[in-house]
C-alpha positions as CSV (number, residue, x, y, z in Angstrom):
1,X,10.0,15.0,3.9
2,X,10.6,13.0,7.2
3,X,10.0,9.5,6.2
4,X,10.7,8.2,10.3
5,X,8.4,10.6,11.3
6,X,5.4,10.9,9.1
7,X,2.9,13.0,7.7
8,X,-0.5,13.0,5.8
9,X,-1.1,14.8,3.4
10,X,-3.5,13.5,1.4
11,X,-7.0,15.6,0.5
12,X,-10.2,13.9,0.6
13,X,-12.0,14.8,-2.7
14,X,-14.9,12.6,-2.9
15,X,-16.3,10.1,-0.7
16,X,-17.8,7.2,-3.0
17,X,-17.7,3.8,-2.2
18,X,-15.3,2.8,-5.0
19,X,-13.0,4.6,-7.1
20,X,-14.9,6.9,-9.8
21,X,-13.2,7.5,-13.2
22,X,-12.9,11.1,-13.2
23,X,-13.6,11.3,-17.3
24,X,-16.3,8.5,-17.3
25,X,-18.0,8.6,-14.1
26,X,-17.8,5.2,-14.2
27,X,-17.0,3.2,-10.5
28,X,-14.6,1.0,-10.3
29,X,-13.7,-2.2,-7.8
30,X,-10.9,-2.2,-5.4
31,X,-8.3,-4.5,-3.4
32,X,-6.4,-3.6,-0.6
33,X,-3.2,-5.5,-0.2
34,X,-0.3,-5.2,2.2
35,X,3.5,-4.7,0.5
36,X,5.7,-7.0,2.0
37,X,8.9,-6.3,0.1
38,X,10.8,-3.1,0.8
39,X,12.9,-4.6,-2.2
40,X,9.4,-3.6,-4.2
41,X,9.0,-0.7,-2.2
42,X,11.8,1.0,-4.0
43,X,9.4,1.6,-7.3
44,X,7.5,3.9,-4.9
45,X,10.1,7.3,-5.0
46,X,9.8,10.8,-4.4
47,X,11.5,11.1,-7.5
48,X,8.4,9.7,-9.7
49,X,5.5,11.8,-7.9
50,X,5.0,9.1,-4.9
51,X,6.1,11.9,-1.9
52,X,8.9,10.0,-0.4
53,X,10.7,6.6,-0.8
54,X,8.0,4.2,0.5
55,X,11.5,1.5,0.8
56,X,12.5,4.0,3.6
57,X,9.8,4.7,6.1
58,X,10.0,2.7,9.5
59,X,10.3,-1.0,9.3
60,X,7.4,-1.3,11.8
61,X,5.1,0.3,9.5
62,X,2.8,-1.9,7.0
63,X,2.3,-0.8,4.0
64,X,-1.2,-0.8,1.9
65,X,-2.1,-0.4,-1.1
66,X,-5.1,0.2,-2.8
67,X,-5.4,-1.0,-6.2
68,X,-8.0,-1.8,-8.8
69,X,-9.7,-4.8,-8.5
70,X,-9.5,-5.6,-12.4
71,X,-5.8,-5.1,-13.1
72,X,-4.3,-4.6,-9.7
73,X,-3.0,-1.1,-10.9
74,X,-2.1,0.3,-7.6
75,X,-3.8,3.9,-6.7
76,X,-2.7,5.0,-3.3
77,X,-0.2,3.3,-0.3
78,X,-0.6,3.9,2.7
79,X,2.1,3.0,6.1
80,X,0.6,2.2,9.0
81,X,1.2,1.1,12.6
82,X,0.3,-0.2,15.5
83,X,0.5,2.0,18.1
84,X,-0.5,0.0,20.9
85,X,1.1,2.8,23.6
86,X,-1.9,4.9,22.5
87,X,-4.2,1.7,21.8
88,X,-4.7,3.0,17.9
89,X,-3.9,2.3,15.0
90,X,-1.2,5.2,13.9
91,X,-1.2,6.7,10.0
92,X,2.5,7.3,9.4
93,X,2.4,8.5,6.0
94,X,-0.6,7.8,2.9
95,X,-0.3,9.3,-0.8
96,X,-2.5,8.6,-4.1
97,X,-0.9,7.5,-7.2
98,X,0.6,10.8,-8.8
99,X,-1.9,10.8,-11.9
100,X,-4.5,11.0,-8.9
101,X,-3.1,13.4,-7.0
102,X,-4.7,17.0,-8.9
103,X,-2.8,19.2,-6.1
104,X,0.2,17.9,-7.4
105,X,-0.1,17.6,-11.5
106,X,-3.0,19.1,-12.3
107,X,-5.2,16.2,-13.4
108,X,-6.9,13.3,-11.5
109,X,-7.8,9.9,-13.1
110,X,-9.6,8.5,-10.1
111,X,-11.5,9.7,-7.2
112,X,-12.0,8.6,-3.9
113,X,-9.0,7.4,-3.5
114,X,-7.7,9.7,0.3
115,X,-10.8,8.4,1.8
116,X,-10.2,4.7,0.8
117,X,-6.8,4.9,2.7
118,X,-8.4,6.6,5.7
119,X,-11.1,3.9,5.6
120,X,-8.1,0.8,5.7
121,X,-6.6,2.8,8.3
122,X,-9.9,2.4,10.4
123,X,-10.2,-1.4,9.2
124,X,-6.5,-2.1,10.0
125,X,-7.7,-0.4,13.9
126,X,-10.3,-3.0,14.3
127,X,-8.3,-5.9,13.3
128,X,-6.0,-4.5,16.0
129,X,-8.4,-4.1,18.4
130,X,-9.2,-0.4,18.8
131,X,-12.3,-0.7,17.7
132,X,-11.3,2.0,14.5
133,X,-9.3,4.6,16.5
134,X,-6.5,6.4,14.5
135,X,-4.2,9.1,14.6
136,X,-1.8,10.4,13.0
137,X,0.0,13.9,12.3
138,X,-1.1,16.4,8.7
139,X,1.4,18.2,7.0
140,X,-0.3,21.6,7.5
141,X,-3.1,23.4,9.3
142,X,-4.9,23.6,6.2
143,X,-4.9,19.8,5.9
144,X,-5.7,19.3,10.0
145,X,-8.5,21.5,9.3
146,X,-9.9,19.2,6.5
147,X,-9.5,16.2,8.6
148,X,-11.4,17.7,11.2
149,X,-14.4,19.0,8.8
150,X,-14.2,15.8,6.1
151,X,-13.6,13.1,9.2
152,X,-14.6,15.1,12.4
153,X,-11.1,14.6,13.8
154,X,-10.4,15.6,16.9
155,X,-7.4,18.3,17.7
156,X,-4.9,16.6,20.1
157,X,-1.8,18.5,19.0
158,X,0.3,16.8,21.8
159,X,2.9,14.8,19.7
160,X,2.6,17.0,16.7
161,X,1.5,20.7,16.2
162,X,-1.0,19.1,14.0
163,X,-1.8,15.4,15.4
164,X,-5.7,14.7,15.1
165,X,-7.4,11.7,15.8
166,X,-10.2,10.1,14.6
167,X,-12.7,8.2,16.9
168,X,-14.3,4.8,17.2
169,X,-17.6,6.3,16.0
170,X,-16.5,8.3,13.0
171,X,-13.8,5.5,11.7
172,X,-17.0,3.1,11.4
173,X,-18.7,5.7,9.3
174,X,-15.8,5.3,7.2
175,X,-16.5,1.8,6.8
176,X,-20.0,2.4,6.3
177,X,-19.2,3.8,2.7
178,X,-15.8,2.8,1.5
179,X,-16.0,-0.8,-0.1
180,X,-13.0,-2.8,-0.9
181,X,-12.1,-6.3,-0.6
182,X,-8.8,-7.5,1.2
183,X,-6.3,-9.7,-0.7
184,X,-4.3,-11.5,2.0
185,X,-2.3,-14.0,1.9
């Protein structure tokens, strides 16, 4: 996988406004912090189900991650940047936990966790001052496609065979549902 360039690849299974124990049904409280340390990035490897090594993506990508609030086990990262050429934020690469990710193993613990990263994407875009627009590039048509039915992402396909952005309008949705509280420092 490119790690400079970036892809999403995540699929958006449910969209609750906390994580949802797959077993239990029960909902559980989240944090989003950002991952200062690359040195810590390092735990993150393609090697143990994470998609790439986080420690190697851009250093002008931040990295999030979104964790349980009651033990800070993290759930999903995602890299994002700035993009202020196209006055958006851009998603350069987002992955759930690998016991999350059912594509991928099998199983799932926790739900929700794809939208959750799409929703700090949009909340990272405001604080930027785009007002929640985001883009960024799938892995596949089949994922574009999702994006474009789950999020009503629009088709640009000009950096990217499959770039898609996602509007002012339809990040705030986002934020509308997905609850999380920010641990910043």
């Amino acid at each position: 996988m490119n790690t400079k360039l970036g892809f999403i690849d995540i699929w958006i299974d449910e969209i609750v406004p906390c994580l949802k124990d797959t077993k239990t049904g029960k909902v559980l409280e989240t944090v989003v912090f950002k991952i200062e340390s690359r040195k810590y990035l390092k735990i993150f490897r393609q090697a143990n189900g994470w998609h790439i090594n986080w420690n190697e993506i851009p250093t002008n990508v931040e990295v999030y991650a979104l964790a349980l609030k009651v033990n800070n086990e993290i759930q999903g990262l995602i890299g994002i940047r700035n993009d202020t050429s196209a006055n958006a934020a851009y998603l350069h690469w987002a992955c759930t936990a690998p016991w999350n990710n059912i594509h991928d193993t099998g199983e799932q613990k926790y739900s929700g966790v794809g939208g959750h990263l799409f929703a700090i994407g949009a909340d990272k875009s405001i604080k930027w001052g785009y007002e929640g627009a985001m883009h960024g590039f799938a892995a596949n048509e089949k994922l574009l496609k999702h994006y474009m039915e789950v999020f009503h992402a629009e088709y640009l396909g000009m950096l990217h065979q499959f770039q898609f952005f996602i509007d002012e309008a339809e990040a705030k949705k986002l934020l509308e549902v997905y609850t999380y509280e920010w641990n910043e420092t």
